[in-house]
Residue frames relative to the residue before (quaternion, step in Angstrom):
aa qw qx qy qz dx dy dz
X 1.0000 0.0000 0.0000 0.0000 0.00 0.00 0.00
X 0.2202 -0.8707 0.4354 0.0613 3.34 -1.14 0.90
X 0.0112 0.7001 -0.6922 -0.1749 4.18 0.13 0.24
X 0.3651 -0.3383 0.8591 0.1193 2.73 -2.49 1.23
X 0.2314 -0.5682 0.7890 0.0318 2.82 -1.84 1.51
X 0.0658 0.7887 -0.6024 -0.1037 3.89 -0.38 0.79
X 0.0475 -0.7337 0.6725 -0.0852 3.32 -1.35 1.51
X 0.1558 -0.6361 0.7548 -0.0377 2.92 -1.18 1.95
X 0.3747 -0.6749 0.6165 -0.1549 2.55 -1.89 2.04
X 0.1472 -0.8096 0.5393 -0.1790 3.50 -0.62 1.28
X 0.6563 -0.3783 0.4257 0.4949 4.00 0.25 0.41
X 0.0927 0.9027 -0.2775 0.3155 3.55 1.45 1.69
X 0.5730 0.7810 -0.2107 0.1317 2.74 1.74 -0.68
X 0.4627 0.6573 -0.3212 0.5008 3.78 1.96 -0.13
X 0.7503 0.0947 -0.0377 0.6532 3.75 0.83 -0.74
X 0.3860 0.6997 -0.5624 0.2125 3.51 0.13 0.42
X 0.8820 0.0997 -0.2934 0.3550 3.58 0.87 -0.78
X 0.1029 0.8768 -0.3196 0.3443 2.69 1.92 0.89
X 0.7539 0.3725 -0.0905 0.5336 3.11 0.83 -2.02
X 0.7994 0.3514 -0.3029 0.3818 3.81 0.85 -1.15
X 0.4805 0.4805 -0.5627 0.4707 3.62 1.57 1.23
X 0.4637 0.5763 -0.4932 0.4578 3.79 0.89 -0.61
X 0.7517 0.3851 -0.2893 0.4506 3.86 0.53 -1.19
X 0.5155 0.6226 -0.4059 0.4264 3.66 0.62 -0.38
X 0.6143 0.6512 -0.0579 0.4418 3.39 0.82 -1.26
X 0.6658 0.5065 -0.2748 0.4740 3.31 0.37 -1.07
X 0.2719 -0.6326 0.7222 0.0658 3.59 -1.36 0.97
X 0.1960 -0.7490 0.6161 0.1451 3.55 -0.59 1.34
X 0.4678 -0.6395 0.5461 0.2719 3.95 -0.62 0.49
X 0.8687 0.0852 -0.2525 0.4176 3.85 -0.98 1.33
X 0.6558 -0.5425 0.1894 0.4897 2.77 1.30 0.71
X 0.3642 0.7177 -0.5475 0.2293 3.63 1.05 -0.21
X 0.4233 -0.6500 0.6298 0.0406 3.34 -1.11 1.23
X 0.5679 -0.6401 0.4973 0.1431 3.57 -1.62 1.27
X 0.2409 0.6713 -0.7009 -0.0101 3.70 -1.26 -0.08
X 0.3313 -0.6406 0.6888 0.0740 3.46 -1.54 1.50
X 0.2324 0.7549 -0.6070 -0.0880 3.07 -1.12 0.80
X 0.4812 -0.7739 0.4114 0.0176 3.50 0.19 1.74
X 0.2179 0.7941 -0.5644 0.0573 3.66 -0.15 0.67
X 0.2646 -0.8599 0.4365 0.0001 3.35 -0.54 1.53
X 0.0087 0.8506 -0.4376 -0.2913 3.77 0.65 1.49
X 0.8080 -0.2988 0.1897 0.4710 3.64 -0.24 0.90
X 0.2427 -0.8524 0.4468 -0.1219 3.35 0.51 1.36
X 0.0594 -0.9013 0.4212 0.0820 3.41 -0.02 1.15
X 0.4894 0.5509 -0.3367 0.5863 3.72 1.91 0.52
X 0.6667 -0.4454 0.3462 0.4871 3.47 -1.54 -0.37
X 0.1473 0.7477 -0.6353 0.1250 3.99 0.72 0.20
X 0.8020 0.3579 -0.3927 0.2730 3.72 -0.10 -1.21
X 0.3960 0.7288 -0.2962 0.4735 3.53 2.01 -0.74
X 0.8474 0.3153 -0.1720 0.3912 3.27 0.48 -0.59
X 0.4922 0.5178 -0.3873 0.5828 3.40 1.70 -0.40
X 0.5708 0.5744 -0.4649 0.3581 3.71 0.28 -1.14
X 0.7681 0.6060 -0.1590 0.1321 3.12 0.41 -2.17
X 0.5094 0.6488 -0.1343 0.5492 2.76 2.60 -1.88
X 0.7116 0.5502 -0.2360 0.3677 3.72 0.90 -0.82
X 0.5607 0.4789 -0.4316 0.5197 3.51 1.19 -1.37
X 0.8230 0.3152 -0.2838 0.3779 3.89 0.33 -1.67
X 0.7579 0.1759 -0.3842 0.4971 3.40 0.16 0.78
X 0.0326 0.7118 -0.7016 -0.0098 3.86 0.01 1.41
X 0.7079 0.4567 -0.4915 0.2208 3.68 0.13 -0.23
X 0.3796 0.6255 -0.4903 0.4736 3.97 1.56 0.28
X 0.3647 -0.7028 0.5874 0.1674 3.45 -1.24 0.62
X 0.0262 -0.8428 0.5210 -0.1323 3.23 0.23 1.74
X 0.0521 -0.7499 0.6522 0.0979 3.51 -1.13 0.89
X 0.1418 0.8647 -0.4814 -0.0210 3.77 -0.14 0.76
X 0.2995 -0.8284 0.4724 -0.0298 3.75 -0.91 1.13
X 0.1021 -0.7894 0.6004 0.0770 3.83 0.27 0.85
X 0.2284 -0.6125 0.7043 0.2767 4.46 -0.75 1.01
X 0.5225 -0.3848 0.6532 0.3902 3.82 -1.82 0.62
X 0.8705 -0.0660 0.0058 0.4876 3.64 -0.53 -0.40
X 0.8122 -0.3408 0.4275 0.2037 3.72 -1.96 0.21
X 0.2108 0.8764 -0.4083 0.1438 3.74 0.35 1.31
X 0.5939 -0.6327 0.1966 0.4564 2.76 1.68 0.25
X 0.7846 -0.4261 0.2360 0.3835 4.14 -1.19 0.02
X 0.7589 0.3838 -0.1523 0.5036 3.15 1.09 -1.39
X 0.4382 0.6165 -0.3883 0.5264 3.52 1.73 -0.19
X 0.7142 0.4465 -0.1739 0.5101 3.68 0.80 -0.98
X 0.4205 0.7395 -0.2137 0.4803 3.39 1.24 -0.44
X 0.6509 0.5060 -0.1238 0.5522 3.39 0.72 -2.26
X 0.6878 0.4964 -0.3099 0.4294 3.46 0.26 -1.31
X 0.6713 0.6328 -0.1570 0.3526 3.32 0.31 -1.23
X 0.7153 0.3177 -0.2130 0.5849 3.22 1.15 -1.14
X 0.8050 0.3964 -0.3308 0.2921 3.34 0.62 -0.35
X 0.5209 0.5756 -0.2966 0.5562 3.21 1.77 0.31
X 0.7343 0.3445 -0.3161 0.4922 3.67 0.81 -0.16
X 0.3339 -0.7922 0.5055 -0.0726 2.91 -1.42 1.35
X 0.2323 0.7776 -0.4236 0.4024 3.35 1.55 1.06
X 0.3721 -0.7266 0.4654 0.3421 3.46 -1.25 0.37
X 0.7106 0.2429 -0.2813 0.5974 3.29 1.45 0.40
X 0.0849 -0.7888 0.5980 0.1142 3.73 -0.82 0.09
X 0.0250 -0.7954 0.6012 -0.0731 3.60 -1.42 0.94
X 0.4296 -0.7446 0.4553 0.2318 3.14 -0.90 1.14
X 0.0350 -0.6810 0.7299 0.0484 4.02 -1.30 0.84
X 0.3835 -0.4739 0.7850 0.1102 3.34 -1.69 1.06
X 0.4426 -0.6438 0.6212 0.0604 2.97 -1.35 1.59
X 0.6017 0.6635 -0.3342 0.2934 4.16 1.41 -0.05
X 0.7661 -0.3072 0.3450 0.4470 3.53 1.20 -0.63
X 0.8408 0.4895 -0.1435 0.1814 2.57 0.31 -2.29
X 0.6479 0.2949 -0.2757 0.6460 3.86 1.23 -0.38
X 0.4842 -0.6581 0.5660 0.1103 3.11 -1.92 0.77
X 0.2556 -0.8670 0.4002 0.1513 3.21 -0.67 1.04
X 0.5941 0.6224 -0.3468 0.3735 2.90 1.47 0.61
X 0.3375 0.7485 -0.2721 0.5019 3.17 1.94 0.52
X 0.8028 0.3696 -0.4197 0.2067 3.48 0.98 -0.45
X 0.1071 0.6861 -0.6488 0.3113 3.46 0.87 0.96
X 0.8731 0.2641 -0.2166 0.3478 3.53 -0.02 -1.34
X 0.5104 0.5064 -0.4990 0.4838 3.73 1.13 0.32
X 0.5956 0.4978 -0.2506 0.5785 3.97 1.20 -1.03
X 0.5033 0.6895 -0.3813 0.3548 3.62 0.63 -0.10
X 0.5715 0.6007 -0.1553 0.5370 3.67 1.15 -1.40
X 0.8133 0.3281 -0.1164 0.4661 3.37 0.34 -1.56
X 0.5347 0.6104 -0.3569 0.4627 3.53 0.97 -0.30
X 0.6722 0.6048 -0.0949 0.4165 3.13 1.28 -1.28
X 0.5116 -0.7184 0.3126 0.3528 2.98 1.58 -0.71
X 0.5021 0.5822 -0.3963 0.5019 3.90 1.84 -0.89
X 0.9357 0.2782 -0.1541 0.1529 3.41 -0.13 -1.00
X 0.3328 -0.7882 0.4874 0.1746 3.67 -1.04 -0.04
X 0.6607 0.0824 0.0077 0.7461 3.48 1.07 -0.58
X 0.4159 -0.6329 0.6527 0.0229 4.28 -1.32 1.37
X 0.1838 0.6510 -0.7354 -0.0414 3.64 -0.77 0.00
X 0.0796 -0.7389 0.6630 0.0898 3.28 -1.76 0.78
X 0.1826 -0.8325 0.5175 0.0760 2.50 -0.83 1.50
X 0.6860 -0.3921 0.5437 0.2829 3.34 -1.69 0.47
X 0.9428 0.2102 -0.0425 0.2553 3.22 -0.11 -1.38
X 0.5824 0.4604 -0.4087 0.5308 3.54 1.51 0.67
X 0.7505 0.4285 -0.3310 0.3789 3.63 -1.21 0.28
X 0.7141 -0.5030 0.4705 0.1258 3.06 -1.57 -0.06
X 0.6514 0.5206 -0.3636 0.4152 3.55 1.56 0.40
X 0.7467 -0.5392 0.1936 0.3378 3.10 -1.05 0.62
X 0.0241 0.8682 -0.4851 -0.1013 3.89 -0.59 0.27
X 0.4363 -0.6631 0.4940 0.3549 3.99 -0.22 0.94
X 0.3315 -0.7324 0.5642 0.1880 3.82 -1.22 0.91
X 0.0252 -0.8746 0.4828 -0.0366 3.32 -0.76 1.08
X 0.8736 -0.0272 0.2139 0.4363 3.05 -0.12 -1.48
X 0.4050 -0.7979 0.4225 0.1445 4.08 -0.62 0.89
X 0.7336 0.3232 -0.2283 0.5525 2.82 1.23 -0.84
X 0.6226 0.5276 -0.4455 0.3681 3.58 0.80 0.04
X 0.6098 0.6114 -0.2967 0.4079 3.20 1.69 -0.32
X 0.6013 0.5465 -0.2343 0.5337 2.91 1.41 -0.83
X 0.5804 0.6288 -0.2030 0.4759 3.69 0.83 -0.81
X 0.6352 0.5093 -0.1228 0.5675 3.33 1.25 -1.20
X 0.8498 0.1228 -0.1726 0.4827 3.71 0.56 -0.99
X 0.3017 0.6247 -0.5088 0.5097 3.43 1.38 1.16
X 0.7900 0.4262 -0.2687 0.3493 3.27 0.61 -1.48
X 0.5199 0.6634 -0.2884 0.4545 3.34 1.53 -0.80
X 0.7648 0.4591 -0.2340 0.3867 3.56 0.19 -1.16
X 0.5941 0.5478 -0.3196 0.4947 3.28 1.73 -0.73
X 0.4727 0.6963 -0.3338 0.4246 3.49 1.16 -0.66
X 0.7487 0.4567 -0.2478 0.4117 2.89 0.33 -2.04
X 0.6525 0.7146 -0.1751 0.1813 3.34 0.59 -1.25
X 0.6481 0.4637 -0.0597 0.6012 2.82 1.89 -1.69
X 0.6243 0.5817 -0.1832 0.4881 3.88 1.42 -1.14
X 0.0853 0.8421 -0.4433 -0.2949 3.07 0.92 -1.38
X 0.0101 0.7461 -0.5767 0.3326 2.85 0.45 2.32
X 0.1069 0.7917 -0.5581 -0.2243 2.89 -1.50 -0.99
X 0.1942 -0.7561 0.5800 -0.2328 3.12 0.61 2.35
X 0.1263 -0.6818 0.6249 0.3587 3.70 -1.22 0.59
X 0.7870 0.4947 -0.1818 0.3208 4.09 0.87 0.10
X 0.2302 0.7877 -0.5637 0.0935 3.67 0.91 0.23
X 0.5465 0.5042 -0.5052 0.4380 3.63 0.18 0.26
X 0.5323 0.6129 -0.4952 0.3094 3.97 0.85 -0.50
X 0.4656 -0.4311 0.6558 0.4090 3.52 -1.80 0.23
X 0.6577 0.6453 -0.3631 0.1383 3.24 0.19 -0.79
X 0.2177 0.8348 -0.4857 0.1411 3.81 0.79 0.77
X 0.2066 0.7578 -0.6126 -0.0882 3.36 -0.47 -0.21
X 0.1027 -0.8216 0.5480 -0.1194 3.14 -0.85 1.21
X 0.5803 -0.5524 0.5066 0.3185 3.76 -1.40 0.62
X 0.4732 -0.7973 0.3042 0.2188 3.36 -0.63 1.10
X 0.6421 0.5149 -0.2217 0.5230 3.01 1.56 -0.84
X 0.5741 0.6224 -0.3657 0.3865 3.31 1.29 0.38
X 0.7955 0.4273 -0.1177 0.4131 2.66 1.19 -1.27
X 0.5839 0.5998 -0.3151 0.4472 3.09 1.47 -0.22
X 0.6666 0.5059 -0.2407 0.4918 3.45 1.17 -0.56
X 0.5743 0.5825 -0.3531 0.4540 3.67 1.81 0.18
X 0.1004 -0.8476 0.5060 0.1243 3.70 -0.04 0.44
X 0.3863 -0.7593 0.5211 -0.0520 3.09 -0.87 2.23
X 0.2416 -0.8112 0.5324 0.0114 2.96 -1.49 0.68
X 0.3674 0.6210 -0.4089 0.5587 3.59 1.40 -1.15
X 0.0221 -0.5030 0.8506 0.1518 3.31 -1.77 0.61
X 0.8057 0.2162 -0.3961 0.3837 4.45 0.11 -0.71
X 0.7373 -0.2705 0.2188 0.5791 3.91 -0.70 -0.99
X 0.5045 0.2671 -0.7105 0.4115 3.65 -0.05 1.51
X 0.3638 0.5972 -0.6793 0.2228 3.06 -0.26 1.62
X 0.4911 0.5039 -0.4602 0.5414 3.57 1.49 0.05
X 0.7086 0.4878 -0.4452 0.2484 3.66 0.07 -0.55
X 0.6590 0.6140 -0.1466 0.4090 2.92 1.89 -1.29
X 0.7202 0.2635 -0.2646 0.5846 3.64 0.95 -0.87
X 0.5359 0.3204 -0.6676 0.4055 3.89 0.54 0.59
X 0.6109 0.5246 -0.5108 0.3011 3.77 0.21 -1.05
X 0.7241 0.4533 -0.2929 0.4295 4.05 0.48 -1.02
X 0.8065 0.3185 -0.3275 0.3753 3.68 1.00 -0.55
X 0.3116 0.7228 -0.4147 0.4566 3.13 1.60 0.69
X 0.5906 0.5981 -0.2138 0.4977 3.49 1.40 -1.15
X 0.6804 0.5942 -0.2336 0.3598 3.45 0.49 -0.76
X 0.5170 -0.7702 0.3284 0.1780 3.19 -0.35 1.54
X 0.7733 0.1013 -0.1643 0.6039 3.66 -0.81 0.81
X 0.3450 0.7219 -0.5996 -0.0175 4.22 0.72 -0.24
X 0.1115 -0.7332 0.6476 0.1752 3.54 -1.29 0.01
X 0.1722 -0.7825 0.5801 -0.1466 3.13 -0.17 2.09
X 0.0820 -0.7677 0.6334 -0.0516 3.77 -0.56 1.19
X 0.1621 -0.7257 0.6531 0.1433 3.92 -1.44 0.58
X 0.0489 -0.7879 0.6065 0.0946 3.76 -1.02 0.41
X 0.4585 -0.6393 0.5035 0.3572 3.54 -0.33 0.73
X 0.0416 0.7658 -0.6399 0.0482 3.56 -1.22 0.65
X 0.5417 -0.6106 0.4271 0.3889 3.40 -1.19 0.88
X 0.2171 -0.7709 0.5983 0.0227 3.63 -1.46 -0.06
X 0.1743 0.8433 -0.5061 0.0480 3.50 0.37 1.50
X 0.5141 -0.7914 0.3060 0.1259 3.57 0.28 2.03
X 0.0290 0.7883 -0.5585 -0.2567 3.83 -0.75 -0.17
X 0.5037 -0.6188 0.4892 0.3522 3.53 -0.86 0.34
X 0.7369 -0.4707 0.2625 0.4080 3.75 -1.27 -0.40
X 0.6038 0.6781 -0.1492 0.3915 2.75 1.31 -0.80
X 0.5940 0.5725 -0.1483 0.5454 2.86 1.62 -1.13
X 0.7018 -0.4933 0.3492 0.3770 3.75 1.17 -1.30
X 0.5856 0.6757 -0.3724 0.2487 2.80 1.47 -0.24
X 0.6129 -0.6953 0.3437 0.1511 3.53 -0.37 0.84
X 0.7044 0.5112 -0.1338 0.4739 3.57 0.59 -1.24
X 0.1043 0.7450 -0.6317 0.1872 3.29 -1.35 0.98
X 0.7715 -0.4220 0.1761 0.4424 3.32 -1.53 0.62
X 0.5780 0.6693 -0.2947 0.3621 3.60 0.62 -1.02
X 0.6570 0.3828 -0.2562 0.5968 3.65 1.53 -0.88
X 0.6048 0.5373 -0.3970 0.4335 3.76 1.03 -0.54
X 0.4277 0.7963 -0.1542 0.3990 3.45 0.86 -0.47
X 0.6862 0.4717 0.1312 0.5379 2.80 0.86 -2.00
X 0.6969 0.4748 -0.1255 0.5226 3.39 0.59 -1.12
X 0.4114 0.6886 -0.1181 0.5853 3.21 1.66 -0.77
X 0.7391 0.5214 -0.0341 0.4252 3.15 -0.08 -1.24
X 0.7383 0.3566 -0.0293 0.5717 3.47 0.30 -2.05
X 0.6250 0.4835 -0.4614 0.4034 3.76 0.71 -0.57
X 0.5707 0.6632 -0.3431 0.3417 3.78 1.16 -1.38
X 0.8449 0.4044 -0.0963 0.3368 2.82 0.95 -2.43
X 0.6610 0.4680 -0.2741 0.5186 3.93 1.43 -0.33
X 0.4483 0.6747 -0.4683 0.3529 3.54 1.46 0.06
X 0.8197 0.4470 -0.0633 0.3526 2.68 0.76 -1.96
């Protein structure tokens, strides 16, 4: 068995090979076996320099890597991603830090098991550690969530997480739209739709960055998310 690890890249170049050693590392549990697939949304720093560089010195990793002609956003990079990886499972890694890649054992855990079909990690259950930041993003976060739930009729405490991990043949057979970050509203509202789904959450740690730091998102995407939650509910 194989997970696609899909990492959209964004002007990455401070934690980029940080993050794709943290993944290198990782010991997947039953032997499940690794694939990078590296989508680069037109990177306007030395990011691809540094992916390339990560590739020559490790040819024996099964790297897939994808550079967009121009800037289309996450969930645009996303698309790619899924349709380039050829795992029997696929999962989504920010290229920022902020999630641990040494966690997916316990998102791959479910599905090993046999219960599940699609993994959320959440932020906001368990017992692992989570950097304090921001109120209103928190709030913003479990606004956007409850609307979800509401419209899905779920009852996730995270849909905003990267963390997804999801049956490939599932996801590939969903057709996406979101090109920036209403791609969480969008692929929870549609795999919510999906007959018989087994959706599962594991609590996961969450070590946050600030703006300064990089963090990308803003009201303008909350909004949005908004929006996409109304229009994919219904």
């Amino acid at each position: 068995m194989v997970l696609s690890i899909i990492i959209p890249v964004y002007n990455e170049s401070r934690t980029i090979i940080q993050l794709l050693n943290r993944v290198k590392r990782v010991e997947l549990i039953q032997k499940v076996e690794k694939q990078f697939v590296i989508v680069n949304d037109c990177s306007s720093d030395n990011t691809e320099e540094l992916i390339q560089q990560f590739s020559k010195d490790n040819s024996a990793i099964n790297i897939i890597y994808k550079k967009q002609e121009v800037n289309k956003g996450k969930g645009a990079a996303l698309h790619t991603g899924i349709e380039l990886a050829t795992g029997d499972y696929i999962i989504i890694q920010d290229a920022d830090l902020e999630y641990d890649p040494e966690e997916y054992n316990e998102l791959l855990l479910p599905v090993l098991n046999g219960h599940a079909d699609v993994v959320y990690g959440s932020r906001f259950m368990g017992g692992k550690p989570h950097r304090i930041l921001f109120f209103w993003h928190s709030l913003g976060n479990n606004f956007l969530t409850f609307l979800s739930n509401m419209f899905n009729n779920l009852n996730l405490t995270d849909m905003e997480t990267c963390y997804k991990l999801f049956n490939a043949k599932l996801i590939k057979g969903i057709k996406l739209n979101e090109r920036r970050f209403g791609f969480e509203p969008e692929v929870t509202a549609k795999i919510s739709k999906v007959p018989n789904i087994r959706i599962y959450e594991v609590g996961i740690s969450y070590y946050g960055r600030t703006y300064a730091e990089g963090k990308k998102i803003n009201w303008k995407d909350g909004l949005r998310a908004i929006y996409c939650i109304v229009k994919y509910g219904l």
